[in-house]
C-alpha positions in Angstrom: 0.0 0.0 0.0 1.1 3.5 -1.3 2.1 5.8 2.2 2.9 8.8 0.0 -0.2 11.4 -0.8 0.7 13.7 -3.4 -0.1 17.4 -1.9 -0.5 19.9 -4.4 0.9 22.5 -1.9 4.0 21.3 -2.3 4.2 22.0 -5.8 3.3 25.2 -5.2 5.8 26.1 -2.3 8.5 23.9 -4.9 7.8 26.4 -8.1 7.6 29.5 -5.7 11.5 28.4 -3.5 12.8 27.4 -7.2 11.6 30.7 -9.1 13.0 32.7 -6.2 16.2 31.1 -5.8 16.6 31.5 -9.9 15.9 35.1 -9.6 18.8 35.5 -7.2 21.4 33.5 -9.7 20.5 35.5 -12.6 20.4 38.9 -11.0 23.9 38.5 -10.3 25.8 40.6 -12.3 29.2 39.5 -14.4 31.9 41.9 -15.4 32.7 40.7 -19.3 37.0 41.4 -18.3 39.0 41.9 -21.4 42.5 40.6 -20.3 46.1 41.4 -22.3 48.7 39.2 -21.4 51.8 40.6 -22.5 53.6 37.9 -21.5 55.6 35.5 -23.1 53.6 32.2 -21.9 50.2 31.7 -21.3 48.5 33.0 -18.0 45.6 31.5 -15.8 43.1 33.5 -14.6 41.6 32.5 -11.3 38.8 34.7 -9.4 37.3 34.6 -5.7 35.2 36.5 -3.5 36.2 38.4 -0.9 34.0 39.1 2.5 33.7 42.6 4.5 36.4 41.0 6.5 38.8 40.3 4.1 38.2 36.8 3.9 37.9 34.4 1.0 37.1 30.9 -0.2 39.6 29.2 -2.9 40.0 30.4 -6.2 37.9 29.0 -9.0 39.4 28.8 -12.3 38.1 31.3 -14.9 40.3 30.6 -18.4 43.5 30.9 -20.2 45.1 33.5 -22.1 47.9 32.4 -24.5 51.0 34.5 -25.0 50.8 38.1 -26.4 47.1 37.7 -26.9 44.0 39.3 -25.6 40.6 37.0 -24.5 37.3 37.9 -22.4 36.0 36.0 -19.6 33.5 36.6 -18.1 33.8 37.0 -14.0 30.7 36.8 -12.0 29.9 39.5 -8.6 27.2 39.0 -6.2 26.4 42.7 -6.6 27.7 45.7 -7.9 29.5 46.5 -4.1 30.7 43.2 -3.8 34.8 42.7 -4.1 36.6 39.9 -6.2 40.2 38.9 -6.3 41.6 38.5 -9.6 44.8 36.5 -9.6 47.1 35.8 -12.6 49.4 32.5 -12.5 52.1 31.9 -14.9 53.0 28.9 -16.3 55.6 28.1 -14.1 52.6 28.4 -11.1 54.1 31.9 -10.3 51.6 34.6 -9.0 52.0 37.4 -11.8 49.0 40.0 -10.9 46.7 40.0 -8.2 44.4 42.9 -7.1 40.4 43.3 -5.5 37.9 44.7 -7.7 33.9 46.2 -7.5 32.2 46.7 -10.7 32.8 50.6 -10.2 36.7 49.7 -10.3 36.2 47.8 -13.6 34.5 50.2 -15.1 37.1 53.2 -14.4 39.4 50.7 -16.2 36.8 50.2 -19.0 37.0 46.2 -18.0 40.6 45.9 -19.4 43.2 44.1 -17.0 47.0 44.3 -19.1 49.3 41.6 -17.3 52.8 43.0 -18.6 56.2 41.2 -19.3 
């Protein structure tokens, strides 16, 4: 014998959590970062957030650049006063660049980043 009674409040609370939830992912914003690696090797571009208190989590991954070339990647912010950190690693593992951004810092630097020699 079946236990389980289908209750079509649940369905209801399930669409309204989901829709919510999907309106919070796609509201947050992402900085479309034009990087120029000046370098003679390809660079790795790695991005985290970083809390009021300084704080972050690891660094996810957020694409290559090969040498003397430019590429766009797209870095995602949970809001336009929220800070990332933006680190640049070498081939040879080497920390190159790293600096904090908000979208107002980006946009003074019309969402270029140049990683020189």
């Amino acid at each position: 014998m079946n236990r389980f009674k289908f209750n079509p409040n649940f369905l209801f609370v399930f669409i309204f959590v989901f829709g919510i939830l999907l309106s919070q992912i796609a509201c947050e914003p992402e900085a479309k970062i034009t990087f120029i690696n000046q370098q003679d090797g390809e660079i790795n571009i790695q991005a985290t957030h970083v809390r009021e208190d300084g704080t972050i989590d690891g660094f996810s991954p957020k694409g290559v650049v090969s040498a003397r070339t430019e590429k766009t990647i797209y870095i995602t912010f949970l809001g336009n006063k929220w800070v990332n950190r933006i680190k640049v690693v070498n081939s040879a593992g080497e920390i190159v660049f790293s600096h904090d951004y908000t979208m107002s810092d980006l946009e003074k630097i019309a969402w270029k980043i140049t990683i020189q020699q």
